[in-house]
N, CA, C and O atoms as a GROMACS GRO file, in nm:
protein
  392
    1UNK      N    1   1.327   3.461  -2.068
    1UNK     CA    2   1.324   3.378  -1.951
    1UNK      C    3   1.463   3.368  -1.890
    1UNK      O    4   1.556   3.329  -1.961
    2UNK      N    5   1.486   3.407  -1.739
    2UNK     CA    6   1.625   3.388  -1.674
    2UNK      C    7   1.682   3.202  -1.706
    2UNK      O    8   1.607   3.108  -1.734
    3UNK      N    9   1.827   3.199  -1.691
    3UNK     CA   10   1.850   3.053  -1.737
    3UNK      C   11   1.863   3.000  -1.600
    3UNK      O   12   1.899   3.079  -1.513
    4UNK      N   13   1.844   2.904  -1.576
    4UNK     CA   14   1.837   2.808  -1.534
    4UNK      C   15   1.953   2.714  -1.468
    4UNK      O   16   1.954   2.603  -1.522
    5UNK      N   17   2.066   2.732  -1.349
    5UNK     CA   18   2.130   2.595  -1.356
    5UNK      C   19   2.136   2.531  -1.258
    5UNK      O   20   2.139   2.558  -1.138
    6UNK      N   21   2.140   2.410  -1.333
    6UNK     CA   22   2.161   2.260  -1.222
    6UNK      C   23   2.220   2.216  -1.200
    6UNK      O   24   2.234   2.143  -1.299
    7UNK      N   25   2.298   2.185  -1.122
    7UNK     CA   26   2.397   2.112  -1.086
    7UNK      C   27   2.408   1.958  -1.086
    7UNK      O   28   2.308   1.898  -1.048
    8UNK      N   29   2.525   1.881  -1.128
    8UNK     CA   30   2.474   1.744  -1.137
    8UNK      C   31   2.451   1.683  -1.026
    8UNK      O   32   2.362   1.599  -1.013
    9UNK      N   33   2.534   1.721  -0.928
    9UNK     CA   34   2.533   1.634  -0.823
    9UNK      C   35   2.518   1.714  -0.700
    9UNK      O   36   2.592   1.811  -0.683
   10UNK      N   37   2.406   1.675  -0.593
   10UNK     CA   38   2.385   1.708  -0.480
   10UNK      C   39   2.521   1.708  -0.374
   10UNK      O   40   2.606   1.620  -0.381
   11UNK      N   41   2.524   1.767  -0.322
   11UNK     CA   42   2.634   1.764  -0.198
   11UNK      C   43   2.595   1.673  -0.106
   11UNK      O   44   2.483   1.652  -0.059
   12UNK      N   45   2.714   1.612  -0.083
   12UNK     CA   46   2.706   1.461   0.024
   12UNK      C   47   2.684   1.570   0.187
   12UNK      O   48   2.691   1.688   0.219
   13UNK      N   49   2.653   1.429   0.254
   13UNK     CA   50   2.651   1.486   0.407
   13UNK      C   51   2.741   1.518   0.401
   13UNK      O   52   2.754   1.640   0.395
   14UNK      N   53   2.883   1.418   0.400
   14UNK     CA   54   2.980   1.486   0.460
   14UNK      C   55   3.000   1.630   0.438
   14UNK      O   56   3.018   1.704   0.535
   15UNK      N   57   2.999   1.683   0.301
   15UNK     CA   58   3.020   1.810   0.273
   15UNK      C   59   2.927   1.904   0.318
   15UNK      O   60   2.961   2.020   0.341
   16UNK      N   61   2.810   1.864   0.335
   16UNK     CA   62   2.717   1.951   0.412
   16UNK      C   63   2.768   1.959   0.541
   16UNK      O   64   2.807   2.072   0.569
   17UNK      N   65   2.782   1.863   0.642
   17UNK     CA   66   2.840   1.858   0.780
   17UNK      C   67   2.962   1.972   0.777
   17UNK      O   68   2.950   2.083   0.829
   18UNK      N   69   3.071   1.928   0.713
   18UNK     CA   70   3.183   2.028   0.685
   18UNK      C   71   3.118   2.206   0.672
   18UNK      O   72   3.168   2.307   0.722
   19UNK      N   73   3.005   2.196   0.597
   19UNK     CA   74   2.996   2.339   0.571
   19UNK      C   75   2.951   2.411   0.647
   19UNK      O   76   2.969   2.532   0.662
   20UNK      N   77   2.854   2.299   0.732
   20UNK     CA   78   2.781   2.320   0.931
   20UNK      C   79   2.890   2.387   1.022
   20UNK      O   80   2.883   2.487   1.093
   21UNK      N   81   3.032   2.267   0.987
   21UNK     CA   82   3.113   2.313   1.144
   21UNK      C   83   3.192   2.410   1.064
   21UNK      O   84   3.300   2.421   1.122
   22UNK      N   85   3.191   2.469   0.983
   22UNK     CA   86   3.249   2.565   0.931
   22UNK      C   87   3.176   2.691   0.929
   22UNK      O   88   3.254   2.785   0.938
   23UNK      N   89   3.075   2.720   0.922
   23UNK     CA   90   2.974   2.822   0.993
   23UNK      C   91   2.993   2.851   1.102
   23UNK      O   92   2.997   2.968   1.139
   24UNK      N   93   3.006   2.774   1.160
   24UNK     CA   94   3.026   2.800   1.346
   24UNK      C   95   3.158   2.823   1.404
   24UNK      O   96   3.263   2.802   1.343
   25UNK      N   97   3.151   2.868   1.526
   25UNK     CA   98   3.273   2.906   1.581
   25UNK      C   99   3.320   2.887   1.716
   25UNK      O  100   3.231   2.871   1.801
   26UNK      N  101   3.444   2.884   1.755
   26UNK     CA  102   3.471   2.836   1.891
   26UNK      C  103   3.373   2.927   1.945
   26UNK      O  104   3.352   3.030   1.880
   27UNK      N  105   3.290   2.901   2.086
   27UNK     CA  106   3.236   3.028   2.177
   27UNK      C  107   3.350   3.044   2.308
   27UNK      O  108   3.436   2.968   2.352
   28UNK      N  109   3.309   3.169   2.342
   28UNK     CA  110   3.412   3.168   2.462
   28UNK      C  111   3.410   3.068   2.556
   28UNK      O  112   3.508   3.011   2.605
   29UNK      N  113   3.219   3.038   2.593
   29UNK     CA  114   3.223   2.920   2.718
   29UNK      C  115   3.319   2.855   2.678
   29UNK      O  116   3.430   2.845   2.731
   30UNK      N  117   3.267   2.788   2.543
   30UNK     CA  118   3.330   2.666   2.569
   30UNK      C  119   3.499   2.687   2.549
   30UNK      O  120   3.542   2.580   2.592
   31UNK      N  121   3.599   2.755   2.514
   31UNK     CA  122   3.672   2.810   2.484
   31UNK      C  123   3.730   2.795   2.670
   31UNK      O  124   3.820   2.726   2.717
   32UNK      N  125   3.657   2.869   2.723
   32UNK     CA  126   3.716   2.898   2.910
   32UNK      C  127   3.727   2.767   2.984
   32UNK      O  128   3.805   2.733   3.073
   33UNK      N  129   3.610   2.687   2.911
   33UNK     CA  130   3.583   2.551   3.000
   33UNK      C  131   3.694   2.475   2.930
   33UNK      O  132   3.746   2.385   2.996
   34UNK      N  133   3.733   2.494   2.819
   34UNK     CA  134   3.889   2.401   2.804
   34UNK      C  135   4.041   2.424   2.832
   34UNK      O  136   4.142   2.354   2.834
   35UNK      N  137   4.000   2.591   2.859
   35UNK     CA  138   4.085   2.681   2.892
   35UNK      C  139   4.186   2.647   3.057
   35UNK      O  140   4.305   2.659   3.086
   36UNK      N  141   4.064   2.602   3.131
   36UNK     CA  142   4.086   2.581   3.293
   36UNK      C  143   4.128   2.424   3.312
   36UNK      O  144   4.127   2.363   3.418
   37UNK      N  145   4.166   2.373   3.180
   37UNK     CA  146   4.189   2.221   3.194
   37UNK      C  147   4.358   2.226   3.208
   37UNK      O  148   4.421   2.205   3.104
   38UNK      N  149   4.409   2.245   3.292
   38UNK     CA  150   4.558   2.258   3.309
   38UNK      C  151   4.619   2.185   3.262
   38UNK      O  152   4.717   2.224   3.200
   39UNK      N  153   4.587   2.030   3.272
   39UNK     CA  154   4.654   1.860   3.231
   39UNK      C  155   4.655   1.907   3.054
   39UNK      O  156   4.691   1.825   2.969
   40UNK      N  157   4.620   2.019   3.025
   40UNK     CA  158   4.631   2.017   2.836
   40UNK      C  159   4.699   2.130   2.848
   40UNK      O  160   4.707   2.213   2.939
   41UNK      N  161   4.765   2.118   2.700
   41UNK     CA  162   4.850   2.252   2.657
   41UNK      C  163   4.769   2.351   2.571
   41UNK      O  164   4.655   2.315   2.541
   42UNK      N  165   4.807   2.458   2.532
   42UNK     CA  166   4.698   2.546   2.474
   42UNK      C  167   4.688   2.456   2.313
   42UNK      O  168   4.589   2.425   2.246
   43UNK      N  169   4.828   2.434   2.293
   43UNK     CA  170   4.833   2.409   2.136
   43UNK      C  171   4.742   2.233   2.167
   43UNK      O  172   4.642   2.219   2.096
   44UNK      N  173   4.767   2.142   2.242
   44UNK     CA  174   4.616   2.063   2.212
   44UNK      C  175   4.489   2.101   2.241
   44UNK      O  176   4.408   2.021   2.196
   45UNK      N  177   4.444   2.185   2.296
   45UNK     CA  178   4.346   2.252   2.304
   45UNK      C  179   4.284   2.302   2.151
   45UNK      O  180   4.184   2.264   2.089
   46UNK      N  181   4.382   2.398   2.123
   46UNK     CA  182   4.370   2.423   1.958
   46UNK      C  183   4.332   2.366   1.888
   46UNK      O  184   4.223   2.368   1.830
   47UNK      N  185   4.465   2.268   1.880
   47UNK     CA  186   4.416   2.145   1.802
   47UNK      C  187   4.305   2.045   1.759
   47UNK      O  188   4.282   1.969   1.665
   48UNK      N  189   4.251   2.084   1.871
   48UNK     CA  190   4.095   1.979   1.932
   48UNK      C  191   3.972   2.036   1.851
   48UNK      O  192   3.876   1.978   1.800
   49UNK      N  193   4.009   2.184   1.856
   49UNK     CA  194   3.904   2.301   1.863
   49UNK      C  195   3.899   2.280   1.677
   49UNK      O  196   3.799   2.246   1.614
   50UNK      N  197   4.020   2.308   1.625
   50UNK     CA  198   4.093   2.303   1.495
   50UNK      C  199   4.033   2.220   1.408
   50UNK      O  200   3.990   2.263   1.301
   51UNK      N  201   4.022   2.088   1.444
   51UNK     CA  202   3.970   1.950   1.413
   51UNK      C  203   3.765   1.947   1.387
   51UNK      O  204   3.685   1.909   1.302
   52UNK      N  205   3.764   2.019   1.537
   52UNK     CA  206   3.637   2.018   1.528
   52UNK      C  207   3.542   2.145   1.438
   52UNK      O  208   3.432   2.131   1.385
   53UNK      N  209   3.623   2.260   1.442
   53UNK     CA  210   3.621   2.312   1.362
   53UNK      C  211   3.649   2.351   1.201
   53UNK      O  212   3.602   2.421   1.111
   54UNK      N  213   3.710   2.300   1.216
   54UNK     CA  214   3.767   2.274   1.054
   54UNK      C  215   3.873   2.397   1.044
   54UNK      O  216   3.861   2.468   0.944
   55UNK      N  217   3.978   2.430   1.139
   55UNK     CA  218   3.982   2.589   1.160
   55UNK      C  219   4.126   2.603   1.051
   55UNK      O  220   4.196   2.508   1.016
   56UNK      N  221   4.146   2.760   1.010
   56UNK     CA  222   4.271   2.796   0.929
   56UNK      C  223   4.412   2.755   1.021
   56UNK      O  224   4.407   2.686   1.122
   57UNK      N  225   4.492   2.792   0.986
   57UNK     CA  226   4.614   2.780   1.076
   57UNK      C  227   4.600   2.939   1.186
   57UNK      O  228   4.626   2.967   1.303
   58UNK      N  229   4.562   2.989   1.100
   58UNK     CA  230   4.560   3.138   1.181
   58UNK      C  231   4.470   3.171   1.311
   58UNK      O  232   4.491   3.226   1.419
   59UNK      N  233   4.357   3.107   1.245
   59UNK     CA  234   4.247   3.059   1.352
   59UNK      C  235   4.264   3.000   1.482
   59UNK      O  236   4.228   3.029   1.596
   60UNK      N  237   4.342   2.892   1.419
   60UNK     CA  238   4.416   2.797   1.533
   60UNK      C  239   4.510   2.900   1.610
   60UNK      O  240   4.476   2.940   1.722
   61UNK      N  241   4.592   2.930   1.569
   61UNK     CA  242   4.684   3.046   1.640
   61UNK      C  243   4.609   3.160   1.721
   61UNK      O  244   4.643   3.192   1.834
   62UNK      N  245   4.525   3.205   1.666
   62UNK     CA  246   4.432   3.264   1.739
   62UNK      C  247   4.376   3.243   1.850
   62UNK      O  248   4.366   3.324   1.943
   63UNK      N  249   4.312   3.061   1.844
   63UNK     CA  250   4.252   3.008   1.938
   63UNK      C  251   4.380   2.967   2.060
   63UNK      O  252   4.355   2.976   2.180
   64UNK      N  253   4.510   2.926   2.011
   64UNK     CA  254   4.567   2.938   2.123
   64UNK      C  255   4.642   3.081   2.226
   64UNK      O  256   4.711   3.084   2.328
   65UNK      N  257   4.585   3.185   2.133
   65UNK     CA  258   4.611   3.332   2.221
   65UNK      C  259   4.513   3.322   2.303
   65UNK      O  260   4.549   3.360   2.414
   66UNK      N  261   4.349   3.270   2.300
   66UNK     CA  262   4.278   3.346   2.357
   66UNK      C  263   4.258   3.215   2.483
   66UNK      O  264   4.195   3.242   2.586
   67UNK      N  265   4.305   3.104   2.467
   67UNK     CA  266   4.325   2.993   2.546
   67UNK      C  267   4.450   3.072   2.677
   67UNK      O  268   4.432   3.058   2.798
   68UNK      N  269   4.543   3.133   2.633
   68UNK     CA  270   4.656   3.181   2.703
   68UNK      C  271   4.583   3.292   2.769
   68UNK      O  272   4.578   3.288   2.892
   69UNK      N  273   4.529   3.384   2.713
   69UNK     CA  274   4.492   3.510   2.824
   69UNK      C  275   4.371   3.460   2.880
   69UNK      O  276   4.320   3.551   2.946
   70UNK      N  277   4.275   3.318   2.884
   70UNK     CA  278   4.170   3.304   2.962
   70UNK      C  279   4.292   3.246   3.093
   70UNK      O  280   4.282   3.290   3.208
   71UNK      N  281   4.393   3.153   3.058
   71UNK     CA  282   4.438   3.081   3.210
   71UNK      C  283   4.579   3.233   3.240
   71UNK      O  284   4.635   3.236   3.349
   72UNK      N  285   4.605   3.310   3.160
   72UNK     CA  286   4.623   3.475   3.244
   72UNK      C  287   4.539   3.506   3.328
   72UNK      O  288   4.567   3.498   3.448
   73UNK      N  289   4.423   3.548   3.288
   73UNK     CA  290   4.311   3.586   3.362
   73UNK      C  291   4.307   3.490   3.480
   73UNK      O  292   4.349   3.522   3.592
   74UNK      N  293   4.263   3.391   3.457
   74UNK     CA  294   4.302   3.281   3.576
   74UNK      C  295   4.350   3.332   3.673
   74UNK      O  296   4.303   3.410   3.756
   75UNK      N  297   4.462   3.279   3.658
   75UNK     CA  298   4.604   3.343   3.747
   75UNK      C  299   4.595   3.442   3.846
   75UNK      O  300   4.622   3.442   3.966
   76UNK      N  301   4.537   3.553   3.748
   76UNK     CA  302   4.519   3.698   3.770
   76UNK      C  303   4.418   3.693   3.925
   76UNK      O  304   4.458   3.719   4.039
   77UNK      N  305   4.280   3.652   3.881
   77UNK     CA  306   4.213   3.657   3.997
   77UNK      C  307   4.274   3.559   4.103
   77UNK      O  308   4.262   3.581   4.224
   78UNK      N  309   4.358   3.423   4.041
   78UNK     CA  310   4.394   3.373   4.194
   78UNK      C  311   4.433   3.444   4.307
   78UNK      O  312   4.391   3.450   4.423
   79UNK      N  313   4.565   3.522   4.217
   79UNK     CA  314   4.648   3.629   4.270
   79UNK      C  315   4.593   3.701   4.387
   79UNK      O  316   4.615   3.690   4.507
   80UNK      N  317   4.498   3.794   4.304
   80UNK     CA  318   4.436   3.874   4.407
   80UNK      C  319   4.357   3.853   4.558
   80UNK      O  320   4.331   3.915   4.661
   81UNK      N  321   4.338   3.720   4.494
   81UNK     CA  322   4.226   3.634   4.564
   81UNK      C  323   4.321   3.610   4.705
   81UNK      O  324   4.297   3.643   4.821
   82UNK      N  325   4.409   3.556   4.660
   82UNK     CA  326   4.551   3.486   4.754
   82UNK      C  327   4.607   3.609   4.810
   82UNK      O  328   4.655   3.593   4.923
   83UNK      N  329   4.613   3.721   4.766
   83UNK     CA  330   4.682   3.815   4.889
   83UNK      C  331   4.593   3.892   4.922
   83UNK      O  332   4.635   3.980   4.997
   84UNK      N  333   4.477   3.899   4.896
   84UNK     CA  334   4.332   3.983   4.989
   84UNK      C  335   4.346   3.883   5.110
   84UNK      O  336   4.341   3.924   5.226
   85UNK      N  337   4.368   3.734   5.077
   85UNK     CA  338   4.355   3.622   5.186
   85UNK      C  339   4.449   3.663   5.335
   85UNK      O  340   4.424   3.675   5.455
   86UNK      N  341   4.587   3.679   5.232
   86UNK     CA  342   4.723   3.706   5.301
   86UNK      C  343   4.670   3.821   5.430
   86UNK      O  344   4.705   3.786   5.543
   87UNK      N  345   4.606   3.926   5.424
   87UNK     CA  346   4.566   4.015   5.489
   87UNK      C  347   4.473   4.020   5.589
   87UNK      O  348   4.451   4.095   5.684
   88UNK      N  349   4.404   3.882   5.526
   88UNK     CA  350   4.270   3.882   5.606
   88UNK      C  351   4.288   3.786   5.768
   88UNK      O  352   4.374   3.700   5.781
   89UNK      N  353   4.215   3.813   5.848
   89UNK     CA  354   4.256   3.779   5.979
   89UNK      C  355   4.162   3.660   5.960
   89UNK      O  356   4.070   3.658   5.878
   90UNK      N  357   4.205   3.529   6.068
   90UNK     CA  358   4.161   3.425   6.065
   90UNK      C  359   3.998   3.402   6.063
   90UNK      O  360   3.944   3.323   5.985
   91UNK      N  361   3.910   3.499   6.184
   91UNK     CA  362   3.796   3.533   6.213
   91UNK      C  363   3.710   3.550   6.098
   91UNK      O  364   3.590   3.523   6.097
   92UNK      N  365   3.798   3.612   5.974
   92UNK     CA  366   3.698   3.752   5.861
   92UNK      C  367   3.735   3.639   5.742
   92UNK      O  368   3.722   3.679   5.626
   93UNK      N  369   3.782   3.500   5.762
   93UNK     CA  370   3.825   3.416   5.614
   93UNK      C  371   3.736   3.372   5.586
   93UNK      O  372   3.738   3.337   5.468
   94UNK      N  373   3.590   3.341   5.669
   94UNK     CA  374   3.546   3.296   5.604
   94UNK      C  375   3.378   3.414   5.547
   94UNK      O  376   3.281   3.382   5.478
   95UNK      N  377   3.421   3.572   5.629
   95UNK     CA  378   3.292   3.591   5.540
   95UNK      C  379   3.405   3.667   5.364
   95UNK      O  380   3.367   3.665   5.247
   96UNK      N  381   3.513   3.711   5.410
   96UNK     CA  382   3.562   3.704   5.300
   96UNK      C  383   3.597   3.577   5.208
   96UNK      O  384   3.657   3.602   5.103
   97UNK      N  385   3.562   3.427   5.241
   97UNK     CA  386   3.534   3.340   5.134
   97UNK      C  387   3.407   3.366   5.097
   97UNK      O  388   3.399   3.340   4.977
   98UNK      N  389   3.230   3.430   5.169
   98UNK     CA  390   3.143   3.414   5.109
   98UNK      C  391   3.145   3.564   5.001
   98UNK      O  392   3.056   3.580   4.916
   0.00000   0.00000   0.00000
């Protein structure tokens, strides 16, 4: 007969909860949607993410690279956005806003 073991003690919520947000992972949405919050820095952003995640230090470091190239990206399309504008004649601004 295979043996048998039991453990004495069940795992508390808390430790179950912990093992929940530890399964899971920042997603990008939500990652972009904290990303575009300018009034925060990447590293509280992290931090937030960190907390709620339960995240490594590396993780965290991670999460504030990918916080930095979403408000790059940002930038990026303003940019373009702002000197396609620069070019565009007063008449054509607004089907080049639609």
């Amino acid at each position: 007969m295979p043996a048998t073991f039991h453990s004495s003690s069940a795992p508390t919520t808390e430790q179950t909860q912990q093992a929940l947000q530890k399964s899971k992972s920042v997603s990008t949405a939500k990652l972009v949607r904290q990303a575009v919050k300018l009034d925060r820095t990447a590293s509280e952003i992290a931090r937030d993410f960190a907390m709620e995640y339960t995240l490594k230090t590396e993780e965290r470091r991670q999460c504030i690279r990918q916080v930095r190239i979403a408000r790059m990206a940002q930038r990026s399309l303003s940019h373009r956005i702002r000197r396609q504008w620069k070019w565009t004649e007063d008449g054509r601004k607004k089907e080049f806003l639609r």
